[in-house]
C-alpha positions in Angstrom: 120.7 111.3 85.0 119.6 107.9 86.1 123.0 106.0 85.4 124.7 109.4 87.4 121.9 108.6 90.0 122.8 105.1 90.4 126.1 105.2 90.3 126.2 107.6 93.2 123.8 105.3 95.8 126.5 102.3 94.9 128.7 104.7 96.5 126.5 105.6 99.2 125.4 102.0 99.4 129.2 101.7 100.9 127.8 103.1 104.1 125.7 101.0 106.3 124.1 104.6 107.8 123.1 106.1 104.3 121.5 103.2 102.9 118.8 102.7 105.1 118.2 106.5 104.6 118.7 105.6 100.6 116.5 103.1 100.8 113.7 105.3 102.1 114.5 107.9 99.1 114.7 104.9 96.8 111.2 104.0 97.9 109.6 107.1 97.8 111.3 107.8 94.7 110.0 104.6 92.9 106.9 105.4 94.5 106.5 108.5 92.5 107.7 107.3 89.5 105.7 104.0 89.5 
């Protein structure tokens, strides 16, 4: 799930728009699991 995970916000990292909203998931998420 986590290499499915990452390889989908490389994709998303594509976009300008969607990473700064990935980045706040990405946080939040590593937040959680730290």
């Amino acid at each position: 799930a986590a290499c499915g995970f990452a390889a989908v916000l490389v994709a998303l990292l594509a976009s300008g728009e969607v990473r700064e909203l990935l980045m706040g998931i990405i946080t939040s998420a590593l937040s959680q699991g730290a």
